[in-house]
PASELO-814946 format. One record per residue (C-alpha): x negated, y, z; residue in one letter; residue number from 1. Coordinates in pm, whole numbers, plus 32768, in hexadecimal, padded with zeros to 4 digits. Layout:
REM PASELO-814946
     X     Y     Z  lumro  kollo
     X     Y     Z      A    NUM
...
//
This chain:
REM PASELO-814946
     X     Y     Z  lumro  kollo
  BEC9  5E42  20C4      X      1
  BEA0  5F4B  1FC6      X      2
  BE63  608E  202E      X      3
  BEA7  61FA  1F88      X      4
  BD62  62EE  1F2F      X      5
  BCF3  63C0  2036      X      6
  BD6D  652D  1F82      X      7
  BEE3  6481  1F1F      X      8
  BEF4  63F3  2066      X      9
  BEB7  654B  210B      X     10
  BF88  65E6  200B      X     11
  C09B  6515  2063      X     12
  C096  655A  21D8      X     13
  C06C  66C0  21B2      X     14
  C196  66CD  20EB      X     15
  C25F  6609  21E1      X     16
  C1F6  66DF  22FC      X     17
  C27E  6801  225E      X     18
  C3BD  6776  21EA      X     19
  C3CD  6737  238E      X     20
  C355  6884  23EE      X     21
  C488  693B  2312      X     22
  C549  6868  237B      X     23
  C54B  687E  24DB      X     24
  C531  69F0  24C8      X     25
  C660  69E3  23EA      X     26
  C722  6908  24D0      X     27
  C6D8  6A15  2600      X     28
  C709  6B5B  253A      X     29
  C806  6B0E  2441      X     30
  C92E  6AA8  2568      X     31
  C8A7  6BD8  2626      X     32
  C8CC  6CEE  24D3      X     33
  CA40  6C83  24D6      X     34
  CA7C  6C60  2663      X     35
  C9B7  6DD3  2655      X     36
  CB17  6E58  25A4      X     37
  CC5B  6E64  261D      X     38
  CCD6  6E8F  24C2      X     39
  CC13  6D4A  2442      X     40
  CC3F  6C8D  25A0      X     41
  CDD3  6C1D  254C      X     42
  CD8D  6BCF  23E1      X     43
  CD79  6A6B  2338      X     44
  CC20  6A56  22AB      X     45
  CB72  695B  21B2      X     46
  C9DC  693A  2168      X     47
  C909  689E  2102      X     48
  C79C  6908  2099      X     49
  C6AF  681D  1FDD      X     50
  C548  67FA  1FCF      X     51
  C53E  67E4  1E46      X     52
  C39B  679E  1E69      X     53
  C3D3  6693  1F86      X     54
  C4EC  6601  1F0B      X     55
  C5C8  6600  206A      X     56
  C6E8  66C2  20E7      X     57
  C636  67BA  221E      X     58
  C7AE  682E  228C      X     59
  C8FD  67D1  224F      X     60
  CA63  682E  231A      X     61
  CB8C  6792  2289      X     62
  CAFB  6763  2156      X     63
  CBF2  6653  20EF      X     64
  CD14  6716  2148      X     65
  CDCB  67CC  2030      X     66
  CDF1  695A  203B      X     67
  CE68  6A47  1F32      X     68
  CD48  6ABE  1E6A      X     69
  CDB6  6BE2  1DA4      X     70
  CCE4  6C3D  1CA0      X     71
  CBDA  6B69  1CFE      X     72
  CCB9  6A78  1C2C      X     73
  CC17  6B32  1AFE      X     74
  CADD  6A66  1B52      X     75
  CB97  6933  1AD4      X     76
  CC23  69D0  1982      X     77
  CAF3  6A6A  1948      X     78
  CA2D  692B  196C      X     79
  CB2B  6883  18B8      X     80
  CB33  6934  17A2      X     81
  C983  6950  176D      X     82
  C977  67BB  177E      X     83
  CA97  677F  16BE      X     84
  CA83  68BF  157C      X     85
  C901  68EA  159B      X     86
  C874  6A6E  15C8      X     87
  C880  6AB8  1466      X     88
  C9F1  6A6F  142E      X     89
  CABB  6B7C  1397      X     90
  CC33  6BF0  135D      X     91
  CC9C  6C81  120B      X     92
  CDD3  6D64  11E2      X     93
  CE62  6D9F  1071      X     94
  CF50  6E5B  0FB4      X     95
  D005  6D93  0E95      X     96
  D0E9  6DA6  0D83      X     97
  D1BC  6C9D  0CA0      X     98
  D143  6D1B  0B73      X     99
  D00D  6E34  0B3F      X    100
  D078  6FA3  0AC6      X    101
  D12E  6FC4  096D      X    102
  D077  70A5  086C      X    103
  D14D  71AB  08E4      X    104
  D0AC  716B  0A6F      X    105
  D1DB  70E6  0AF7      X    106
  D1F3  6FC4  0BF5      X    107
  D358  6F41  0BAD      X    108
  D39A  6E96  0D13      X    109
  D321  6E92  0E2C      X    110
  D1FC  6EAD  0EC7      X    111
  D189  6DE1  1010      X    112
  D043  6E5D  1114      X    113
  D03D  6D29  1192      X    114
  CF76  6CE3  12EC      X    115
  CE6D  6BEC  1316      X    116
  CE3E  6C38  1480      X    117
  CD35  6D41  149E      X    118
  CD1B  6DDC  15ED      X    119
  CC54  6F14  1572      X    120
  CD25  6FA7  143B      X    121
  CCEA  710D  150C      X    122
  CBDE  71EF  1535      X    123
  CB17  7138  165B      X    124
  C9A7  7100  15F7      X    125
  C959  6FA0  15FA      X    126
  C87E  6EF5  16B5      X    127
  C8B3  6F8E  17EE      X    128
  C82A  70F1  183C      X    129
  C7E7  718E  199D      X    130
  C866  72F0  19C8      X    131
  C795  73DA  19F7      X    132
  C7B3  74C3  1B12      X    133
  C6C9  75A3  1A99      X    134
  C74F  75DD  1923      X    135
  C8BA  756D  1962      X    136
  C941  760A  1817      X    137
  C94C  7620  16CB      X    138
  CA83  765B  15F3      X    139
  CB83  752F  1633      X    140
  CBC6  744D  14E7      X    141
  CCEC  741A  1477      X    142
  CDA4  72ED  1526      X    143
  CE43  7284  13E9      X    144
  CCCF  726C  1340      X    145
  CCF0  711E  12C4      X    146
  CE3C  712B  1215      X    147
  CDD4  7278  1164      X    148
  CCC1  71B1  10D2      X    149
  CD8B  70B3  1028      X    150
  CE68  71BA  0FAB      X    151
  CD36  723D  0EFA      X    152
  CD17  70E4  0E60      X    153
  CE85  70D2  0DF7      X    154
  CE38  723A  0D49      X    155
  CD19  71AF  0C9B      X    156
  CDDB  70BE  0BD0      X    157
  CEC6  71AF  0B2B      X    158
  CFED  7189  0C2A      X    159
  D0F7  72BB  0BD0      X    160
  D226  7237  0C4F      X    161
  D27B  70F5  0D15      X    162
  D3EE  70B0  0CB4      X    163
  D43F  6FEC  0E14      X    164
  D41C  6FC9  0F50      X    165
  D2DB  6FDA  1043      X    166
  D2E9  6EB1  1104      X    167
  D207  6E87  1254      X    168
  D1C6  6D0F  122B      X    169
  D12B  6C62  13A3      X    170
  D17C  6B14  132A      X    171
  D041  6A73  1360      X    172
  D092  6A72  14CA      X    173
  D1D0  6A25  153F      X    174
  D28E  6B10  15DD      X    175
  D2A7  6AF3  1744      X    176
  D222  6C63  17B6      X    177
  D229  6C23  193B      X    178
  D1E7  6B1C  1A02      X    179
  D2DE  6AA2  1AF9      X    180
  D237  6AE9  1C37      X    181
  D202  6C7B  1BD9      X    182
  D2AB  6D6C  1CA0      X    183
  D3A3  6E34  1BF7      X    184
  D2F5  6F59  1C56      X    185
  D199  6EE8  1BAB      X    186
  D275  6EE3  1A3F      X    187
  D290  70A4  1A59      X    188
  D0F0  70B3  1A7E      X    189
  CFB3  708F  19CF      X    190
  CF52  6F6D  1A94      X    191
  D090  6EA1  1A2A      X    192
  D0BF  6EE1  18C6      X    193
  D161  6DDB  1801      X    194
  D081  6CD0  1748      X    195
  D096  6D09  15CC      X    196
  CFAF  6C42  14B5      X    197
  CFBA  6DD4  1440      X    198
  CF5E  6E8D  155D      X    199
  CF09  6FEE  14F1      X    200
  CE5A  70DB  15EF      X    201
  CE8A  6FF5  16F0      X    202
  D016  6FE2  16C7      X    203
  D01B  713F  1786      X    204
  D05B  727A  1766      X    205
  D02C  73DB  1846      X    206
  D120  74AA  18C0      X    207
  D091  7628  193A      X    208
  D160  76CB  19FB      X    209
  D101  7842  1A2D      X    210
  D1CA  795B  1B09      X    211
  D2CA  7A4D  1A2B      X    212
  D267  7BD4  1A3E      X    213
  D35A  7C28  1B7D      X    214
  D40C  7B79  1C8B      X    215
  D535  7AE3  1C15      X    216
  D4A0  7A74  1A9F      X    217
  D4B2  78E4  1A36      X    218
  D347  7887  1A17      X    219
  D298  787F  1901      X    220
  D24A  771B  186A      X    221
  D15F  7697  176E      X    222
  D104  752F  16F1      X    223
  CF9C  7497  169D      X    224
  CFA2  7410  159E      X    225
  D0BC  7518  1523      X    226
  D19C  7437  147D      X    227
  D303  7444  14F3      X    228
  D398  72DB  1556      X    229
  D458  72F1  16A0      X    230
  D57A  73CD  16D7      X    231
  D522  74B0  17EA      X    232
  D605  7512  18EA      X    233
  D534  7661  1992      X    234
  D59D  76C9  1AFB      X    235
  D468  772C  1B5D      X    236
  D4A7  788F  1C14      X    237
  D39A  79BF  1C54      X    238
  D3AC  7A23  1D96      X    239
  D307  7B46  1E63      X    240
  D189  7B24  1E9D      X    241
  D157  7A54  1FA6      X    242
  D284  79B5  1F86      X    243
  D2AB  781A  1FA9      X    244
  D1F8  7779  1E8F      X    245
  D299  760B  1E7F      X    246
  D2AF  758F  1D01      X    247
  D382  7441  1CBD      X    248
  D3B7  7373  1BB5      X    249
  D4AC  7253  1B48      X    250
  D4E5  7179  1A0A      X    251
  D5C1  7039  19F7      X    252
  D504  6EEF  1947      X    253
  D567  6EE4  17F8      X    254
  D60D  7047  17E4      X    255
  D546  7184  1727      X    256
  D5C8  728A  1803      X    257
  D4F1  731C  18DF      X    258
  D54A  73EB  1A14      X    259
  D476  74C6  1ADB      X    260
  D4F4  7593  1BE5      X    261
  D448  7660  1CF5      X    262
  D382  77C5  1D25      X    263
  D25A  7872  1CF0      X    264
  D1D7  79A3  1DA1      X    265
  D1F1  7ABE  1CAB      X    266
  D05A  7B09  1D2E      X    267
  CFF2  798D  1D1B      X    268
  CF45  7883  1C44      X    269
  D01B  77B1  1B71      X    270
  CFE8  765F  1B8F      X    271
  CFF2  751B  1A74      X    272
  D055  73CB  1A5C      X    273
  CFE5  7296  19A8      X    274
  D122  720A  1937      X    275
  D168  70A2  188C      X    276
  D221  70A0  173B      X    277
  D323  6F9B  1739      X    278
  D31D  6F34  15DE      X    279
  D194  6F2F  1572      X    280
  D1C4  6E9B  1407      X    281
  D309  6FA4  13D2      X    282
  D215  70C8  144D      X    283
  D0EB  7046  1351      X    284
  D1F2  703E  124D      X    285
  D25D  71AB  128E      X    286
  D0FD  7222  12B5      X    287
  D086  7178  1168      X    288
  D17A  7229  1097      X    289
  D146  7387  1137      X    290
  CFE5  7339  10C0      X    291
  D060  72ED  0F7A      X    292
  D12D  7403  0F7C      X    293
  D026  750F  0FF9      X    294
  CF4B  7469  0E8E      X    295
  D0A1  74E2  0DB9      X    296
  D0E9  7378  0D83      X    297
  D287  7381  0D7D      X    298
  D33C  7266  0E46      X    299
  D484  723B  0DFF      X    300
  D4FE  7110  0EFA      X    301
  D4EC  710C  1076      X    302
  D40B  705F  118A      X    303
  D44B  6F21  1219      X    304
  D394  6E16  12E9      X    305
  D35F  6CAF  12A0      X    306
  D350  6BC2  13DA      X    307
  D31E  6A3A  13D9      X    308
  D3F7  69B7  151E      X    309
  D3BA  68B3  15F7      X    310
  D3F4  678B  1512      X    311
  D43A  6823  13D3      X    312
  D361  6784  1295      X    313
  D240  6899  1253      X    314
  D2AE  6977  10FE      X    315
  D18F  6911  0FD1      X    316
  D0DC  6A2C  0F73      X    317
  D0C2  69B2  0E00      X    318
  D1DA  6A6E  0D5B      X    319
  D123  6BCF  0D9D      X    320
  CFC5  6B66  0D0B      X    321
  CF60  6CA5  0CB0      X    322
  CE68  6D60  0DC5      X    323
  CEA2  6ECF  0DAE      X    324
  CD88  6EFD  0EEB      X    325
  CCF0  6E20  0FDD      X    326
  CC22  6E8A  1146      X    327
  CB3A  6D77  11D1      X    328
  CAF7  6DB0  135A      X    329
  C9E8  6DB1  13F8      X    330
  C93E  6C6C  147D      X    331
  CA15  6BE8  158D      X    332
  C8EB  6BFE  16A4      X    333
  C8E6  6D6C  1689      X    334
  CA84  6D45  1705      X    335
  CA3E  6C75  17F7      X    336
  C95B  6D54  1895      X    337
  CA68  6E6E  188F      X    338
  CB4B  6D78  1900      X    339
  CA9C  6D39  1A5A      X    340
  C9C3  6EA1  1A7E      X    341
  CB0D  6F5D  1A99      X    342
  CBE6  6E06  1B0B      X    343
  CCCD  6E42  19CD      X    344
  CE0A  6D67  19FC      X    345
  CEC3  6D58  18A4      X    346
  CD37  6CF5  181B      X    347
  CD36  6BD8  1904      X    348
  CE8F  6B7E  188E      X    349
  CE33  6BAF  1716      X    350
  CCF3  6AE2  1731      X    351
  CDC8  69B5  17E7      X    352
  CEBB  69E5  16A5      X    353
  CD89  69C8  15C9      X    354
  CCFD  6894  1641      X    355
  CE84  6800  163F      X    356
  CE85  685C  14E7      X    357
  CD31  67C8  1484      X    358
  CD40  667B  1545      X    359
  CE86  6602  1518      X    360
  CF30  66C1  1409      X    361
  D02A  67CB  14DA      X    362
  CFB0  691A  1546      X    363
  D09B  68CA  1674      X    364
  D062  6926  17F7      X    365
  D0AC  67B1  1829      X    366
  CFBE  6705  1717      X    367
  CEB4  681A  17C7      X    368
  CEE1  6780  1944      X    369
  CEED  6639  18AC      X    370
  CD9F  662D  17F3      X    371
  CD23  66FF  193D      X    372
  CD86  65C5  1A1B      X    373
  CCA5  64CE  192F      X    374
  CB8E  65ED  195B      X    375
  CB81  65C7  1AE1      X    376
  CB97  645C  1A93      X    377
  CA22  6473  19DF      X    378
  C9DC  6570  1AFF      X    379
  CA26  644C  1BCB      X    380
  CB32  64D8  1CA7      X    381
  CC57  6440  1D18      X    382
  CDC5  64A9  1CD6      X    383
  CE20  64F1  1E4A      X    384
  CD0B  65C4  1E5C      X    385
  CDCD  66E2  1D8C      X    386
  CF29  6777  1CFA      X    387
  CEF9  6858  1BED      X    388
  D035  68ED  1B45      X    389
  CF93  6A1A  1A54      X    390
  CE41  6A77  1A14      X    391
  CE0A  6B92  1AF7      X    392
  CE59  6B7E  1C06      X    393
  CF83  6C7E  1C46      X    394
  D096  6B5F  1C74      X    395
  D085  6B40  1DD8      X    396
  D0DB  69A5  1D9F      X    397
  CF6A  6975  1D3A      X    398
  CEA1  6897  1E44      X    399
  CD49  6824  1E6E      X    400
  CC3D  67D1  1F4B      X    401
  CAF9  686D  1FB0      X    402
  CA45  6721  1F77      X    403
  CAF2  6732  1E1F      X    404
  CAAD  685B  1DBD      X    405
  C90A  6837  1E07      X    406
  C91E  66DF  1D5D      X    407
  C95D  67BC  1C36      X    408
  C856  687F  1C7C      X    409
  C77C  6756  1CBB      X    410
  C7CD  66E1  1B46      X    411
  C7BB  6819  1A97      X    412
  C650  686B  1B0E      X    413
  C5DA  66D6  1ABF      X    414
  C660  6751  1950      X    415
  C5D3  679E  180D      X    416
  C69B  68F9  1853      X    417
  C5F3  6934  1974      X    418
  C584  6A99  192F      X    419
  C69B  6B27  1875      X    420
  C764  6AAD  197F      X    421
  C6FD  6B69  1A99      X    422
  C6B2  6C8D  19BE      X    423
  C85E  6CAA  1992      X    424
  C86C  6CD7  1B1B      X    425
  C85E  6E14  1BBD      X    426
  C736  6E5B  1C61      X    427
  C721  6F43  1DC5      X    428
  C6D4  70A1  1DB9      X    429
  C6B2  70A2  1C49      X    430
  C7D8  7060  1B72      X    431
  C94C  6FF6  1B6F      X    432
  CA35  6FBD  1C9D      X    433
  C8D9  6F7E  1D49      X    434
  C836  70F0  1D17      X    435
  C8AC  719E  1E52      X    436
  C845  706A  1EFB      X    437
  C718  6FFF  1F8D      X    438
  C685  7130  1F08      X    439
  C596  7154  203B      X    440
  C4C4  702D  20CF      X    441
  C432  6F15  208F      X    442
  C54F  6EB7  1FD8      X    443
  C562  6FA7  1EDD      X    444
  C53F  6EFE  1D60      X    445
  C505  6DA7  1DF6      X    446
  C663  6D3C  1E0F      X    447
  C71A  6CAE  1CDF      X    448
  C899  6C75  1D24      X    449
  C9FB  6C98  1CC4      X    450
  CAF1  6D60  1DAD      X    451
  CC3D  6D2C  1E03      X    452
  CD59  6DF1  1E7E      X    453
  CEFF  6D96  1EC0      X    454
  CFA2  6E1F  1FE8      X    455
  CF45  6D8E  2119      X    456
  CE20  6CAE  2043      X    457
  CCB3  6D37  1FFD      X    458
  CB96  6C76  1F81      X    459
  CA30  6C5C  1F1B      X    460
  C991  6B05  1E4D      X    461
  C865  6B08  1D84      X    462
  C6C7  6B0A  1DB4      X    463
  C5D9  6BA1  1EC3      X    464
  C485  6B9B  1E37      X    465
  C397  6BC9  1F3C      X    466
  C232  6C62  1F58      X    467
  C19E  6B00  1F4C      X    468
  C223  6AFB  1DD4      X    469
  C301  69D9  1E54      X    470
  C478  69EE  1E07      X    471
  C5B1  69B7  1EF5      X    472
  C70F  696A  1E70      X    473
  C820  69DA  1F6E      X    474
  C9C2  6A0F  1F69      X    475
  CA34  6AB0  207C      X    476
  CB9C  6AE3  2081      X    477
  CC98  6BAB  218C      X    478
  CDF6  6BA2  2174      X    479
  CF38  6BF6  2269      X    480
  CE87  6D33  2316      X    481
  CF3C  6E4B  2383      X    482
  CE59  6F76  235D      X    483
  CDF2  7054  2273      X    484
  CD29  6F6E  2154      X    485
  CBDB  705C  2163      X    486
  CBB6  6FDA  22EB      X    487
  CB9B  6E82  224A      X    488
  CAD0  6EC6  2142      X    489
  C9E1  6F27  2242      X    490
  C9C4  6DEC  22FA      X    491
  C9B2  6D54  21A8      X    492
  C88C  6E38  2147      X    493
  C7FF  6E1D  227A      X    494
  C7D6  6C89  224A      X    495
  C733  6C94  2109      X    496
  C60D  6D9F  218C      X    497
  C5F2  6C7A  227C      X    498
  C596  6B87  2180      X    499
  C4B4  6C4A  20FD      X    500
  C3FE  6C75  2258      X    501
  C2A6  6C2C  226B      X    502
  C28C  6AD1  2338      X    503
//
């Protein structure tokens, strides 16, 4: 019989050895962290945690079961969209015209910004960039950045006077802003803002809302970025100082009138929300010719928005062949890694749309989950093993399971993508929705991982890289607890320092 070398045969035993030594210490202190906490005890929990340098699972509970992942969904679009666009893949948005400017600098028509589905047409510095807590400031940019920029261009060619309307074209996607499974809630915030192929400044706007003078004053409101698009309806009331301080704040889907109601102590703070705007491509339209505007360039037509439905034929672009500007994003890697640092949903949701769009031919929701399901196919996991009905995770209809979710990991680190893949993921005590965690301890920069938070569902998958050098994919997901989220969070936290334990 043939026998292996002395040093690989050692090597080989030592290696199995300590893929049994964590995992018998896992399979003692793992049970015990949750059993430890009332809050985690009556909680469903999946995990599993695998030895990426052995090649074995060294803990799993209900792995195969499915659980609601929240944004750790993101891990899937993200992936998704780096194997099937590439890192260097980029979104262009233009501004274009039937016919170019008369001798006279007149556009006679109108004149389309039409959306190619960049995420970043704002003022966010791409790739990612930590804050810093030391030098927090700096004048803010203007949101609206971007569009000013290809009003410049517009200017440059002689433009006087566009006889027609400006038209907000997000035809390259179809138009189906929010997935079925988001709350109605979600579609007033930030975090659910509708899904545009012209997304400007994140599709959101802020509302300030500041005390009046004396009690008995409306508040006093302003907008960032200060361009006028819902009808307010202001009831906020100043009241004495120390008075109740309880700010509220309601909008119907569809409708542009926006009602806030509430008071402010007269001695207080005011406070500000991040707001969705219903109608992205209408917005971009109405910012575009402000621009145009503020550059003396006279518009004598209206703003409108272009939408492709579910179904329709996409419009041809050929009968406005002249380009009046043109903005090329930046590569789509440095997205991504917004995308999952600060868990950005309507990213996740563009980049699905993306990948629809380049695969099969419709910038559709649909053609997005589609091409995702032949993904997980390569991945090599099977169709029971998940339900995905968006890209990030917010409709609370997405399902998956722990042993899933780390065969994804598995894949992505056996990649050619390997390090620009776990460079996208927050990492603990340094950056993201990971940099108040982990901060102190053994844990602190050595875990790699996306968070994710729904009522009632928190969870934690990505990499543990111990101080061997070796590497340890894990999901760990909690759902159906009734306690504050922080108290599971804790347990969660307090598994992954016990990966990272010394054996």
């Amino acid at each position: 019989m043939r026998t292996l070398p002395a040093v690989v045969a050692f090597t080989w035993a030592a290696q199995l050895a300590g893929a049994q030594t964590l995992a018998a210490r896992l399979a003692r202190q793992v049970p015990a962290a949750i059993e430890a906490s009332p809050a985690a005890r009556s909680a469903f929990w999946g995990i599993e945690i695998f030895d990426l340098a052995r090649g074995r699972i060294v803990y799993a509970h209900d792995d195969t079961h499915l659980f609601v992942p929240a944004s750790n969904a993101k891990l899937f679009t993200a992936a998704l969209a780096l194997d099937r666009l590439g890192p260097d893949y980029r979104f262009v948005t233009r501004v274009l015209s039937a016919t170019a400017p008369d001798s006279d600098g007149v556009i006679h028509g109108p004149v389309r910004l039409v959306g190619g589905g960049d995420p970043n047409l704002s003022a966010r510095a791409a790739p990612y960039q930590a804050p810093n807590p030391i030098k927090p400031g700096g004048a803010a940019l203007d949101p609206l950045i971007r569009l000013e920029g290809l009003a410049d261009q517009v200017a440059a060619h002689g433009v006087k006077r566009i006889a027609g309307d400006i038209v907000g074209d997000d035809s390259w996607y179809v138009w189906e802003p929010y997935p079925e499974g988001w709350a109605v809630d979600d579609l007033q915030y930030d975090y659910g803002a509708p899904v545009s192929a012209l997304t400007i400044n994140d599709n959101t706007i802020t509302l300030g809302m500041q005390p009046g003078a004396q009690p008995g004053e409306l508040a006093r409101l302003s907008l960032v970025p200060a361009l006028e698009f819902y009808q307010i309806d202001n009831r906020i009331e100043t009241v004495a100082a120390r008075g109740e301080r309880k700010i509220r704040i309601g909008r119907e889907p569809g409708s542009k009138q926006l009602r806030v109601w509430g008071s402010l102590p007269v001695d207080g703070p005011g406070e500000a929300a991040d707001l969705a705007i219903d109608d992205p491509a209408e917005y971009a339209a109405l910012a575009l010719r402000r621009a145009l505007e503020n550059r003396g360039i006279v518009v004598t037509g209206g703003v409108r928005a272009r939408h492709l439905y579910p179904g329709e034929a996409a419009a041809e672009t050929a009968g406005d062949p002249f380009e009046l500007a043109r903005h090329d994003s930046a590569p789509l890697i440095d997205d991504l890694g917004i995308t999952a640092k600060v868990s950005q949903n309507l990213h996740a949701e563009l980049a699905l749309r993306a990948v629809g769009r380049a695969r099969r031919g419709v910038g559709s929701r649909e053609a997005g989950l589609e091409e995702m399901k032949d993904f997980l196919r390569q991945v090599g996991i099977a169709e029971d093993a998940y339900s995905f009905r968006d890209g990030s995770g917010l409709d609370r209809a997405d399902l998956v399971t722990p042993r899933a979710i780390v065969a994804l990991l598995r894949y992505m680190y056996e990649s050619p993508n390997r390090q620009s893949w776990i460079g996208l993921l927050p990492i603990g005590g340094e950056d993201g929705t990971l940099a108040r965690r982990f901060a102190d301890g053994p844990a602190a920069g050595r875990i790699h991982a996306k968070t994710g938070s729904l009522a009632r569902v928190a969870s934690l998958s990505g990499y543990a890289q111990r101080r061997d050098g070796s590497w340890v994919a894990f999901s760990i997901l909690a759902n159906n607890f009734n306690a504050p989220a922080a108290s599971i969070r804790g347990v969660i936290d307090r598994i992954c320092t016990l990966i990272l334990k010394e054996d």
